[in-house]
N, C-alpha and C positions, 0 to 999 in steps of 0.2 A: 630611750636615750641614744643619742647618734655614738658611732662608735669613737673617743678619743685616743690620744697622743700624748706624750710627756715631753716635750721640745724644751731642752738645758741650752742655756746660753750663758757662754763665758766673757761677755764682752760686758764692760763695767756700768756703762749707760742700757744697756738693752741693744733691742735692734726691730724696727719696723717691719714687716711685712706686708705687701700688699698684692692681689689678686683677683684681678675682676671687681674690682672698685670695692673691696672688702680688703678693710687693715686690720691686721693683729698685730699685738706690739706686745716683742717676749721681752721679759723680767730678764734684767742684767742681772750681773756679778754684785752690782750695789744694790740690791732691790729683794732681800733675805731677810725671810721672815723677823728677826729680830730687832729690825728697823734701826741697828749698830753698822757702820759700814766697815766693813774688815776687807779689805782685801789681802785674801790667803790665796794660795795657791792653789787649791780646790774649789774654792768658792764659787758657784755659780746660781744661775736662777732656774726658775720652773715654770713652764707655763702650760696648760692644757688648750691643746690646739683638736678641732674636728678632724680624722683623720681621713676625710674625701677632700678637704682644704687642703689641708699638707701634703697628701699626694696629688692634686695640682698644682700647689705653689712651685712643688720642688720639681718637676715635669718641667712648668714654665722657665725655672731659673737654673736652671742644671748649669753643672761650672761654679756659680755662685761660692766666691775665693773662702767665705767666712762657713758656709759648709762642709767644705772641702777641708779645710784646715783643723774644725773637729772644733768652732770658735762657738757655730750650733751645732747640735745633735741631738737626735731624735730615739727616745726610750717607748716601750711598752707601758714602762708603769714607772713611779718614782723611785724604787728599788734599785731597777735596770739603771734609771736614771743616776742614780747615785753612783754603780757601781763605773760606767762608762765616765764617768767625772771622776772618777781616781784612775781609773787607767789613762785617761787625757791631761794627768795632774802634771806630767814632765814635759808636754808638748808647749814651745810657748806661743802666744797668742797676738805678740807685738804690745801689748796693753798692761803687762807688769808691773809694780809699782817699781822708782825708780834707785836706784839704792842711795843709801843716806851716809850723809857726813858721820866719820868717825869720832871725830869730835877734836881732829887734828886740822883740819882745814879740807883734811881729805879725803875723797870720796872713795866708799870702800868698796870693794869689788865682789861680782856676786859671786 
């Protein structure tokens, strides 16, 4: 078996990748195994990427603003993966959900 990756994506749709006319396309933040959509503050996806892929992808795409910002991120194992998504749990990601009427008319503040 090729050697894989644990690639967490915190962004609520997913996010595309492509590479030498080969797409992977990583599991969003709405895209968790329970097939309930929560968006938590933690929550993010999982996907097993080839790790000869991923290190070309990320070669070719270097800068790439949604890596950079920690929006994907790249584990050893699901573990890892877990535990890098809670250290990323206070970084935001622009994709928050938005906050809700208090039930005054008015919007409450996060």
């Amino acid at each position: 078996m090729a050697d894989v990756i644990v690639i967490g994506c915190r962004h609520p749709a997913g996010i595309v990748l492509e590479h030498d006319g080969v797409q992977v396309t990583l599991a969003g933040q709405n895209q968790n195994k329970s097939g309930i959509i929560l968006l938590t503050e933690d929550d993010y996806g999982e996907t097993i990427v080839d790790s000869s892929y991923w290190a070309a992808w990320k070669k070719a795409n270097a800068g790439f603003a949604p890596l950079e910002t920690g929006l994907i991120f790249e584990a050893k194992n699901q573990s890892e993966a877990r535990s890098k998504a809670k250290e990323l749990r206070k970084e935001k990601t622009g994709h928050e959900p938005m906050p809700q009427d208090d039930g005054t008319g008015k919007i409450k503040p996060e």
